[in-house]
Wavefront OBJ file of the C-alpha trace (Angstrom):
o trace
v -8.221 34.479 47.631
v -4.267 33.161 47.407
v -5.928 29.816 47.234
v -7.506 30.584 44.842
v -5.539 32.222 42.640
v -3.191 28.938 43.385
v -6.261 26.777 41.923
v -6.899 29.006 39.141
v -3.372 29.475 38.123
v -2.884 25.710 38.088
v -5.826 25.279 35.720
v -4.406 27.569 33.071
v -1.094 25.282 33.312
v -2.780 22.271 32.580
v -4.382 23.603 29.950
v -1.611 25.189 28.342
v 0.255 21.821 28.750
v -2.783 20.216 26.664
v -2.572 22.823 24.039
v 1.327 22.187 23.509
v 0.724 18.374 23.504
v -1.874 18.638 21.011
v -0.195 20.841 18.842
v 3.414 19.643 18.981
v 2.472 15.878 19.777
v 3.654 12.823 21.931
v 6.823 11.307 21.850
v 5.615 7.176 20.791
v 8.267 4.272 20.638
v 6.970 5.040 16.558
v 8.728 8.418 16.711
v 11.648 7.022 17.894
v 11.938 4.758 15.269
v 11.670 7.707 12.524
v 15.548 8.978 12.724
v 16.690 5.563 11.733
v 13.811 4.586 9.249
v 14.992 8.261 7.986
v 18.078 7.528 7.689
v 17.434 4.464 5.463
v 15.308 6.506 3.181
v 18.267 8.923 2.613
v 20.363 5.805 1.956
v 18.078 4.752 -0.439
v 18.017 8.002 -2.356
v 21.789 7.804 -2.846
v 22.264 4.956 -4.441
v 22.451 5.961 -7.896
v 21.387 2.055 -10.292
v 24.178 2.066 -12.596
v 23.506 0.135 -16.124
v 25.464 -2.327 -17.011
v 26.690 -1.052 -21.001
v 24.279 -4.162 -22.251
v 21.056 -2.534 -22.662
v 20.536 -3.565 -26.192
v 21.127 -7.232 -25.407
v 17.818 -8.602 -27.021
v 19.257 -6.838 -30.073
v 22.144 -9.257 -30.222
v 22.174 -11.107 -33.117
v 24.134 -12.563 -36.504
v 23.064 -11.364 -40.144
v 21.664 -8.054 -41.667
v 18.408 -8.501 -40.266
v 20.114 -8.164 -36.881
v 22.007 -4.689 -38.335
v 18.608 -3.418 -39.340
v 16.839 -4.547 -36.239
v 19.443 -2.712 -33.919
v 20.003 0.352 -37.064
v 16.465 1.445 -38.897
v 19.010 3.518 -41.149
v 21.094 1.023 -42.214
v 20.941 0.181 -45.897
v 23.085 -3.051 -47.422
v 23.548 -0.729 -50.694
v 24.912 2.328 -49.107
v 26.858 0.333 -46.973
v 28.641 -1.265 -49.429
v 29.162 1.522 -51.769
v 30.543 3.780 -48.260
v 32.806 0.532 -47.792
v 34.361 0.479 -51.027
v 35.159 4.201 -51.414
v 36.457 3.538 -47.601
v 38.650 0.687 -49.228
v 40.537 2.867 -51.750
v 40.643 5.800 -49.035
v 42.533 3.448 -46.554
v 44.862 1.893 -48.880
v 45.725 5.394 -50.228
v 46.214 6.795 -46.475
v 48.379 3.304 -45.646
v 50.330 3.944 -48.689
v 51.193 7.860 -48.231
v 51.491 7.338 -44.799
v 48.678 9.967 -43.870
v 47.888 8.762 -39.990
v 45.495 11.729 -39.881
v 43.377 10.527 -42.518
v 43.811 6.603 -41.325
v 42.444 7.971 -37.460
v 39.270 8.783 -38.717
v 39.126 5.368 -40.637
v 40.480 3.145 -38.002
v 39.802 1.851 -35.128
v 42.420 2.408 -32.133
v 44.028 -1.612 -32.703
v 44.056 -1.663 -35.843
v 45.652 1.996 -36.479
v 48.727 0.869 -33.744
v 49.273 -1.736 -36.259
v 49.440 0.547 -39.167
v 51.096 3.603 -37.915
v 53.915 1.140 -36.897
v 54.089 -0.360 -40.464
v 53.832 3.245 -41.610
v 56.627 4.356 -39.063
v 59.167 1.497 -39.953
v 58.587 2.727 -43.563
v 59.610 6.221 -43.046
v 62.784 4.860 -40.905
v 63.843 3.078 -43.815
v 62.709 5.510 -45.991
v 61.051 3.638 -48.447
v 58.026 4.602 -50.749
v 54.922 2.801 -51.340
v 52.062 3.307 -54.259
v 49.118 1.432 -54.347
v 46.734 1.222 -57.239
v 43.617 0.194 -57.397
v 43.043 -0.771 -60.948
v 39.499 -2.746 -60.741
v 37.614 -3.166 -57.811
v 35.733 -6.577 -59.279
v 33.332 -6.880 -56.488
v 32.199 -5.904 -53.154
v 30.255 -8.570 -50.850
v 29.181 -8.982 -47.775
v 30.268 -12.137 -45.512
v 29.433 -11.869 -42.411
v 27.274 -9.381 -39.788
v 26.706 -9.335 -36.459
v 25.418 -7.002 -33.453
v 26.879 -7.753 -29.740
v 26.788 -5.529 -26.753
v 25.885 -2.642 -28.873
v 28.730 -2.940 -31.115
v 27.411 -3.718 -34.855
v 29.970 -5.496 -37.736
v 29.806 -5.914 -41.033
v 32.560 -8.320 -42.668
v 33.185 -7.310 -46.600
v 35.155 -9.502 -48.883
v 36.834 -6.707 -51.869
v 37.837 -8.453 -55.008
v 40.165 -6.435 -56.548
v 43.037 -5.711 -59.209
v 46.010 -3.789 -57.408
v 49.345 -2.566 -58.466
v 51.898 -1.903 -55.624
v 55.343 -0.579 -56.062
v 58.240 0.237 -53.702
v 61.057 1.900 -53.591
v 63.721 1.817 -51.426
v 65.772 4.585 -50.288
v 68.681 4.426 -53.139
v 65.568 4.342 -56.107
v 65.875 1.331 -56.573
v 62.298 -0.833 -56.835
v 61.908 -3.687 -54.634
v 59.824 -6.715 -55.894
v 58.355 -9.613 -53.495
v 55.028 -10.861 -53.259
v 53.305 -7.894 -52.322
v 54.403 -5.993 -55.247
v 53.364 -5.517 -59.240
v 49.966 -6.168 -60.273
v 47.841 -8.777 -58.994
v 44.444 -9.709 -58.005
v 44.059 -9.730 -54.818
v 41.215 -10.958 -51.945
v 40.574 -8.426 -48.586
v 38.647 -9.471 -46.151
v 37.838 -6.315 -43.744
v 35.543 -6.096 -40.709
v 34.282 -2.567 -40.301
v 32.629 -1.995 -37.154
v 30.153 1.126 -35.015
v 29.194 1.502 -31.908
v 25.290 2.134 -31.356
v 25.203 3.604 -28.419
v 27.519 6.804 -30.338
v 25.630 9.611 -31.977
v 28.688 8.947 -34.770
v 27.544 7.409 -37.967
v 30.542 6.573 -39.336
v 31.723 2.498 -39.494
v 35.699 2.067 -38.728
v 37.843 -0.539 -40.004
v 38.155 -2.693 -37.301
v 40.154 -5.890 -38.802
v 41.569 -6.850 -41.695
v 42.745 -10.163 -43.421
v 42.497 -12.723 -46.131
v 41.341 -15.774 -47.561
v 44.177 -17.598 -46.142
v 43.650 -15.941 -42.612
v 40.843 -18.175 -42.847
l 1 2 3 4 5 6 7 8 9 10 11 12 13 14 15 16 17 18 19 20 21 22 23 24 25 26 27 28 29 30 31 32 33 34 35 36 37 38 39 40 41 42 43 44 45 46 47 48 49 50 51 52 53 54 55 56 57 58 59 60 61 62 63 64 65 66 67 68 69 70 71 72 73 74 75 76 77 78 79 80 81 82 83 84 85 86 87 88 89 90 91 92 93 94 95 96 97 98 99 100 101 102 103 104 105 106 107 108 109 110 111 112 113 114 115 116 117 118 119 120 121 122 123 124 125 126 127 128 129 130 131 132 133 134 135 136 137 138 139 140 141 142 143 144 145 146 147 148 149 150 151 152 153 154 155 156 157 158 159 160 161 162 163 164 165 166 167 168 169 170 171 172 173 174 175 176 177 178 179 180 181 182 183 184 185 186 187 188 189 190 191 192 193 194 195 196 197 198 199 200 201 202 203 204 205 206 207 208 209 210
């Protein structure tokens, strides 16, 4: 009987030793393999693919088509009349000195340049007016769209009359002052890829810049 309990006992093993296998399974060279193939699927989920800012490249391009191709709202005749109200806004805001007004309107070069025109002005406390008298016409020169950055160049025509005063009352006349007609050439610029609709003057200059 001890026999074979011995014999019966080691049947039950066996069989309880095929029940683990086949529920748990075997150990292959495969399964060893699966930490480090594991491993490289977890690296692979952490890399992040990072765009490069030039999505919109097919969109480059020079002329208004290219504006309208990379802006369906864009409209030459809006643009234009938002430019030249922006014209007499920024001159106004130069001349008064009003660098909260001129932030909105400029871009971050461009307002450096005039807050330190502004800020020499005030040290030598001096007064400037600017009049516009006539704006004689409002074109457009040049557009362009690159790396989601759109520009529209306007050449303003206009009649101006500029006076300044110096610190003792006196007026000071040069060039710049009195009436005259005078030829701005301004860039305004807007990047696409901003929810902002607003264009900012981005550049400014002249016939002679030219």
């Amino acid at each position: 009987m001890p026999f074979i309990d011995i014999i019966i006992f080691a049947v039950i093993a066996v069989l309880l030793v095929l029940r683990l296998r086949s529920v748990l399974g075997q150990r292959s060279g495969y399964d060893q393999q699966q930490p480090r193939d594991g491993a490289r699927h977890s690296a692979d989920a952490d890399v992040i693919p990072i765009e490069s800012g030039r999505k919109s490249e097919a969109n480059d391009g020079h002329g208004i088509e290219a504006i309208r191709k990379a802006d369906r709202n864009f409209s030459e005749a809006e643009f234009k009349t938002g430019a030249a109200a922006a014209f007499e806004m920024i001159l106004q805001s130069y001349a008064e000195g009003d660098l909260t007004q001129l932030k909105r309107l400029l871009s971050y070069d461009i307002l450096q340049s005039f807050t330190q025109s502004v800020q020499q002005r005030i040290s030598d406390a001096e007064t400037l007016t600017i009049k516009v008298d006539s704006l004689e016409d409002v074109k457009i020169t040049d557009a362009k769209v690159f790396d989601n950055i759109a520009s529209v160049t306007v050449e303003f025509q206009s009649i101006q009359t500029r006076t300044l005063i110096a610190s003792d009352g006196t007026l000071i006349e040069d060039e710049d002052t009195g009436t005259r007609n005078v030829v701005d050439i301004w860039t305004f610029e807007r990047d696409l890829t901003l929810g902002d609709p607003n264009w900012k003057l981005a550049e400014t200059g002249s016939p002679d810049d030219e």
